[in-house]
C-alpha positions in Angstrom: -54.0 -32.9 14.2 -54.8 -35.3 16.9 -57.5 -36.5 18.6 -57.8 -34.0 20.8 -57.6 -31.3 18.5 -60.2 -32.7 16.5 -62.4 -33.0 19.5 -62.4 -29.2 20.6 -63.2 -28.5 16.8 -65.8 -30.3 16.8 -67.6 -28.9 19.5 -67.0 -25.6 18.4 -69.7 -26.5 16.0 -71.9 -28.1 18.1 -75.8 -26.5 17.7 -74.8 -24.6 14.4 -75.7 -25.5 11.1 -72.8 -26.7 9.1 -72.3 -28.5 5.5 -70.6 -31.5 5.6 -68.7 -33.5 3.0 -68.8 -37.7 3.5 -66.3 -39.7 2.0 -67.9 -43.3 1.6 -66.8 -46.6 0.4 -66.3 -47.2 -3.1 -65.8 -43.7 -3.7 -68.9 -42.5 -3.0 -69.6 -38.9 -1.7 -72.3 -37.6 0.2 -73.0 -33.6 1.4 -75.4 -32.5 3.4 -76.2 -29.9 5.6 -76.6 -30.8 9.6 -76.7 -30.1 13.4 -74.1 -31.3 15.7 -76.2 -32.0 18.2 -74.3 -34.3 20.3 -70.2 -34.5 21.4 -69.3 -37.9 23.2 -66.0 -39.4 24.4 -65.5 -41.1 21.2 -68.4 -40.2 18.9 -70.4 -37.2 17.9 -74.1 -37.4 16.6 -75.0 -35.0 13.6 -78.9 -34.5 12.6 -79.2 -33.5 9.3 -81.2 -30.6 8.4 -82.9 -31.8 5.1 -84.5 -35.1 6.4 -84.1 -35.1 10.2 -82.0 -38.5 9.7 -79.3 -38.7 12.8 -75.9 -39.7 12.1 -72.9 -40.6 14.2 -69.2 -40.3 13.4 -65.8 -40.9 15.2 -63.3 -38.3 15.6 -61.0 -40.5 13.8 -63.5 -40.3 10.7 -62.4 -36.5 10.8 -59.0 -37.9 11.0 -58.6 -40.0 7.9 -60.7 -37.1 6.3 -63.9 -39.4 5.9 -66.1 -36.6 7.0 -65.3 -32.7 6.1 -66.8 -29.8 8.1 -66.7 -27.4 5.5 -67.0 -24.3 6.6 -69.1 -21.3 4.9 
C-alpha cells in the first residue's frame, strides 16, 4: 500500500462510524470508536464518538500501522 492507496481508503470512511485501534509510544494501545469527519492533503481529523475529542492522523500513521481502521 502507498500513500495513495491509503488516501482513497480513508475517505471511503469518511462520515461513518468506525472503531479504531491506536498504537502509541511505549506500547500503549488505545480503541475507540470515531467519525472521520475531515480528509486533507496530508492529514485526516477523526472525532470520536464517546467524548467528542478531535484527533488528527497522517496517512503515513496508517502506514506504519500506528492507527487500525478496523472494520465491523
Amino acid at each position: 500500500m502507498n500513500i495513495a492507496d491509503i488516501k482513497s481508503y480513508v475517505l471511503k470512511y469518511k462520515g461513518k462510524n468506525v472503531k479504531f485501534k491506536f498504537n502509541g509510544s511505549r506500547n500503549q494501545t488505545e480503541e475507540f470508536d470515531g467519525r472521520i469527519i475531515g480528509v486533507y492533503k496530508n492529514i485526516f481529523i477523526i472525532e470520536s464518538v464517546t467524548d467528542n475529542r478531535i484527533k488528527s492522523f497522517s496517512y503515513s500513521d496508517v502506514l506504519v500501522n500506528n492507527l487500525e481502521i478496523l472494520e465491523e
